[in-house]
C-alpha positions in Angstrom: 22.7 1.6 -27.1 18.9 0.8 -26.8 18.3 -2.3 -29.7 15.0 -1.6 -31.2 12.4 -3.4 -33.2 9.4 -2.0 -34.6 6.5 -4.3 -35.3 3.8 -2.1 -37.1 1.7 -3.4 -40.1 0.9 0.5 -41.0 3.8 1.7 -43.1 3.5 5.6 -42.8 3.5 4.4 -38.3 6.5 2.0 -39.1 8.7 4.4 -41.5 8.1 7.0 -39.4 8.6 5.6 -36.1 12.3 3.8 -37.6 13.0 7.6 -39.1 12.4 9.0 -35.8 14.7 6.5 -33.4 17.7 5.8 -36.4 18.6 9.7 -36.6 19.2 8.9 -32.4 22.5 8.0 -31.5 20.4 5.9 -28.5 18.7 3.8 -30.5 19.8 0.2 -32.6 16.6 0.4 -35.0 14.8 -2.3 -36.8 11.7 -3.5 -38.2 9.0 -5.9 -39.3 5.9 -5.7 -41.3 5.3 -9.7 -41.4 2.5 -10.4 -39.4 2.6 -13.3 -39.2 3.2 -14.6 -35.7 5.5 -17.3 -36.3 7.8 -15.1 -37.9 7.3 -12.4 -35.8 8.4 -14.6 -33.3 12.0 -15.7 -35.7 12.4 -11.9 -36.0 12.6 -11.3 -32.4 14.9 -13.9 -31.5 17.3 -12.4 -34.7 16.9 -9.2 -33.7 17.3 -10.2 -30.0 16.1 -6.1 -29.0 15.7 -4.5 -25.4 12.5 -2.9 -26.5 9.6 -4.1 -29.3 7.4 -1.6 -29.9 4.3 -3.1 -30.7 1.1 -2.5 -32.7 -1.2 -5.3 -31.7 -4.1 -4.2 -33.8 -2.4 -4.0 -37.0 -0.7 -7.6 -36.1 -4.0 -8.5 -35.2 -2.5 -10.4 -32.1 -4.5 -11.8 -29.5 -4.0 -11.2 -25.4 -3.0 -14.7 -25.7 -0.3 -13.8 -28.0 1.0 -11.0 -26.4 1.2 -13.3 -23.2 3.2 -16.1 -25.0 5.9 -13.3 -26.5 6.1 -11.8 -22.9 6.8 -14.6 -21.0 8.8 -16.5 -23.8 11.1 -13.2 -23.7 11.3 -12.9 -20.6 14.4 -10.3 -20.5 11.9 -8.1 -23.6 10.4 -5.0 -23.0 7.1 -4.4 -24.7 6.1 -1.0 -25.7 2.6 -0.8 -27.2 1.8 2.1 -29.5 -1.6 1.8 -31.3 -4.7 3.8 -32.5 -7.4 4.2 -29.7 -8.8 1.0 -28.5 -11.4 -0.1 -26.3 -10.6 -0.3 -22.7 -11.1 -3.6 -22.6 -8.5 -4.2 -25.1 -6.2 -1.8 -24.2 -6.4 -3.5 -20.3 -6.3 -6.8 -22.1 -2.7 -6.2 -23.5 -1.1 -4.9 -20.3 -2.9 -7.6 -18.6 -0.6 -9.3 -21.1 2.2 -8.4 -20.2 3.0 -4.8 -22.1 4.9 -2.8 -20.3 4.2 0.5 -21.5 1.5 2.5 -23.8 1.4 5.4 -26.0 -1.5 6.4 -28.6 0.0 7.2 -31.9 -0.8 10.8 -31.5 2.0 11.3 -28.9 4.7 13.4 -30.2 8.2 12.6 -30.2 9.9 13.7 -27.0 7.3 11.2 -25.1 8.1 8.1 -27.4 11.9 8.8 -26.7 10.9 9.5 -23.1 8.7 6.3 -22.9 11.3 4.2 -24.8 13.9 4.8 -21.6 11.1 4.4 -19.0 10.4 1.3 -20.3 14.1 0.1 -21.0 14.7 0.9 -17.2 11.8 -1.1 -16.3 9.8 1.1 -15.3 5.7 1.3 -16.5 5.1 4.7 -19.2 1.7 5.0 -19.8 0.4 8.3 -22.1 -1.9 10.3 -19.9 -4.7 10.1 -21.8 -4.2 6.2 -21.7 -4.0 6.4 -18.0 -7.1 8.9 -17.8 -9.1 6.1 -19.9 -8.4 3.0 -17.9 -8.6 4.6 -14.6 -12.1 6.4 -15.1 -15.0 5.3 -13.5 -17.1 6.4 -16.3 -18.2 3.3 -18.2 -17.3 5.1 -21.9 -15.2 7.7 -22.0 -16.3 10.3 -25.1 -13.3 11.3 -28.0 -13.9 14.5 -27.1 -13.4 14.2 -23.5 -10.2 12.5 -24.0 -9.1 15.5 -26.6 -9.0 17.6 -23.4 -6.9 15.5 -21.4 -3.1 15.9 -21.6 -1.4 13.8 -23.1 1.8 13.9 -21.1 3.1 10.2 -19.8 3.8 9.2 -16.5 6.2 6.5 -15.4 6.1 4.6 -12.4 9.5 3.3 -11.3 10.2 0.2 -9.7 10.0 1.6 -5.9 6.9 3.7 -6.8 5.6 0.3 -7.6 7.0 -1.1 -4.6 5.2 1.4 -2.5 1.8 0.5 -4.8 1.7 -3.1 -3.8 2.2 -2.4 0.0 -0.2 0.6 0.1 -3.0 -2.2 -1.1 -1.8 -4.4 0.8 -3.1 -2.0 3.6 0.3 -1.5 5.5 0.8 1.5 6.9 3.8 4.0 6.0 6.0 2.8 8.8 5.5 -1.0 7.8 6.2 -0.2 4.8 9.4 1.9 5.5 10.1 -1.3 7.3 9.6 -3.7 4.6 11.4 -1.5 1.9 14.5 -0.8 4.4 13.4 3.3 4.1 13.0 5.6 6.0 8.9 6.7 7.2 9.7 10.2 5.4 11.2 8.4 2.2 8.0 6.4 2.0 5.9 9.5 2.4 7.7 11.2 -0.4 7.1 8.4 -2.7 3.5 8.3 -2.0 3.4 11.9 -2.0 5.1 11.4 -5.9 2.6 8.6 -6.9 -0.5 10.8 -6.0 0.6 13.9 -7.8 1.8 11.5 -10.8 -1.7 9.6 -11.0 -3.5 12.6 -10.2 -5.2 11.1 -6.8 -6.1 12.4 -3.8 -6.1 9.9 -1.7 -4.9 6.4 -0.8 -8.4 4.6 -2.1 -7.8 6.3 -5.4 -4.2 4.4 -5.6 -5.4 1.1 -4.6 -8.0 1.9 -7.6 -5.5 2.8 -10.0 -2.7 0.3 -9.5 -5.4 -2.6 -9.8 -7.0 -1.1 -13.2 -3.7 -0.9 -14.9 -2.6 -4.1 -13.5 0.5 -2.7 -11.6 -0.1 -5.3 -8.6 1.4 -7.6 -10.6 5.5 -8.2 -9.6 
């Protein structure tokens, strides 16, 4: 049983999200609409969840305040779903410490599919989320990102592994070293994280792992 709690100001988001996970046998589902941050800080240590899944924007919570509730909880997953931001926000919050984010137009089987990414520890990011942070373009149009799928990747804690020691510059033998793998099990994973991020090459990993702030341990 994943425990739950749903911190969204916007009541048809919040009612429908708690709908969606309380008719799953997975999920321990509850919710807050306080937003205050004081009390949305006595509501997660009642509630004690895995996962909060998290509109900032509605909270109105700063980077700073997303920082304090992520390293205060340090054994808390944060889920952000929200509206589209600017990339400067959105990087902000995972900069933060947010684990995962969807855009409220993702449907239900990637929440769910998110929800146990990110309760595994793993980073879920929607794909047009991932498309937005990692382009080079300095704005990225609505309609461009319409044509993007929105399908989510998620990174799991070796394809992260591999991530760091790729920028780090090590080869795939040093790093099947480091890891305790074998040179072929390394190659597969780095195979995986280039057909995951959509990247042809090792520059464009480096690229991508700093943008969405996956260096970070």
């Amino acid at each position: 049983m994943i425990s739950v709690l749903i911190a969204d100001k916007n009541y048809l988001s919040r009612l429908g999200l708690f709908t969606l996970l309380n008719t799953s046998s997975n999920f321990e589902v509850d919710y807050t609409e306080d937003e205050c941050f004081e009390n949305l800080l006595s509501c997660i240590r009642k509630s004690k969840p895995k996962i909060l899944v998290l509109d900032f924007q509605s909270f109105g919570l700063s980077a700073k305040q997303i920082s304090f509730i992520t390293k205060t909880f340090k054994r808390l997953q944060v889920l952000a779903i929200t509206d589209y931001l600017s990339r400067a926000e959105m990087q902000g919050a995972l900069d933060a410490g947010i684990r995962s984010y969807l855009l409220k137009e993702c449907d239900k089987e990637e929440i769910i599919e998110a929800l146990h990414a990110t309760y595994n520890g793993e980073r879920f990011l929607c794909g047009k989320v991932a498309y937005f942070l990692s382009s080079n373009t300095a704005d990225v149009s609505r309609p461009v990102l319409d044509k993007i799928s929105c399908q989510g990747l998620g990174i799991t804690d070796r394809e992260l592994d591999v991530i760091r020691l790729i920028s780090e510059g090590l080869s795939n033998k040093l790093i099947a070293d480091k890891l305790e793998l074998s040179t072929h099990t390394v190659n597969t994973h780095r195979k995986n994280i280039m057909t995951k991020l959509d990247i042809p090459n090792t520059a464009g990993i480096v690229m991508f792992a700093v943008k969405n702030n996956l260096l970070v341990a």
